[in-house]
C-alpha positions as CSV (number, residue, x, y, z in Angstrom):
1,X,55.9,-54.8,-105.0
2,X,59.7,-54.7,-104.0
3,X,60.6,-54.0,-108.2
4,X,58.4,-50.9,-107.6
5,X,59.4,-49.9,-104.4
6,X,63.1,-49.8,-106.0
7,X,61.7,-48.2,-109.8
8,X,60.7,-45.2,-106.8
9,X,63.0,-45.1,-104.5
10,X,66.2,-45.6,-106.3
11,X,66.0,-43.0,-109.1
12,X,64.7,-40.7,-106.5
13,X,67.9,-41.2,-104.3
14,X,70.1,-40.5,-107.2
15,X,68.1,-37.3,-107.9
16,X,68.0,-36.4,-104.7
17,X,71.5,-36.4,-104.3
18,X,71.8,-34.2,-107.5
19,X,69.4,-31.7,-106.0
20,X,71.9,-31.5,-103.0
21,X,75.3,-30.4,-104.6
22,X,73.4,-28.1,-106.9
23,X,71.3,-26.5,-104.1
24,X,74.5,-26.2,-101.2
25,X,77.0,-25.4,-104.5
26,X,74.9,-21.9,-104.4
27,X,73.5,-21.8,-101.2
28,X,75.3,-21.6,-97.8
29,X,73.7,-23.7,-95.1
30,X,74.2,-20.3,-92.6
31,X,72.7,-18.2,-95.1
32,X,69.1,-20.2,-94.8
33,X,67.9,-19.0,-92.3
34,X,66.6,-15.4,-94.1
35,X,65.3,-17.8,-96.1
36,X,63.8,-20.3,-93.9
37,X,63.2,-18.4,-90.6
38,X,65.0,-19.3,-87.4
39,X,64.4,-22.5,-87.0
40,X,67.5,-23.8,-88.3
41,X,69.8,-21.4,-86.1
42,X,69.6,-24.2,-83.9
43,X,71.0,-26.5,-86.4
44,X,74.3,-28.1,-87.5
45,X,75.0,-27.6,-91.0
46,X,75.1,-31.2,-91.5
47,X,72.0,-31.4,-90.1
48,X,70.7,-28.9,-93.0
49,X,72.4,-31.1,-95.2
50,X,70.6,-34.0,-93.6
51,X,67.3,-32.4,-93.9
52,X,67.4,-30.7,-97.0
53,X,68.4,-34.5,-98.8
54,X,65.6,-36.1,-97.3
55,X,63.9,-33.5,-98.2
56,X,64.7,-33.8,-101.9
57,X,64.4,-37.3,-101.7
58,X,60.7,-37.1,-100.4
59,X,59.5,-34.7,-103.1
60,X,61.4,-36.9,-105.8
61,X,60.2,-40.4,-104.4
62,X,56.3,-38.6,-105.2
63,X,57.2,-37.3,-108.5
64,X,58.5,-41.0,-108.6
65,X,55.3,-42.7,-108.0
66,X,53.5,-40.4,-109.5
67,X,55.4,-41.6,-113.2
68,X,54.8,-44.8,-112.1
69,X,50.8,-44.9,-111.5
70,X,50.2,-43.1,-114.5
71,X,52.3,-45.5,-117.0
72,X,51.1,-48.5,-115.5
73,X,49.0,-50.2,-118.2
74,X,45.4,-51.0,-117.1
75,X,44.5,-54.6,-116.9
76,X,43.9,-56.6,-120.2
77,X,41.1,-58.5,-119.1
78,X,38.5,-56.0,-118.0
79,X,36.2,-54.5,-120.4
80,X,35.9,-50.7,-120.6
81,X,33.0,-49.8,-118.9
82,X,30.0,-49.1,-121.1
83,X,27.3,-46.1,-119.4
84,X,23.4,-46.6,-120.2
């Protein structure tokens, strides 16, 4: 369980990351708001920053798992299961 939780959540992190200087290399935290509505007047920039990373990393941790329940293999000892 822990190998898996790290095949996720690591890959995801560095992603994540990658998502974040792309995004805020183009985008201007300030300048989200048109985009977002005012609910992040109230916030720091960092705190955009903060938010939009875990963010990423959220969406990229299920695209994550999502690689990994479709390439895991299904058991070798069961028996496809045979309709009347």
């Amino acid at each position: 369980m822990r190998q898996r939780t790290l095949w996720i959540a690591w890959p995801s992190f560095l992603m994540a990351g990658v998502l974040e200087v792309l995004v805020f290399s183009a985008a201007d935290p300030a300048e989200l708001s048109g985009w977002v509505g005012r609910a992040l007047e109230t916030v720091s920039p960092a705190g955009v920053y903060t938010l939009a990373f875990f963010a990423f990393w959220t969406v990229c941790a299920l695209t994550s798992m999502l690689t990994l329940l479709l390439a895991t293999p299904e058991p070798a000892n069961t028996e496809p299961r045979r309709w009347p």
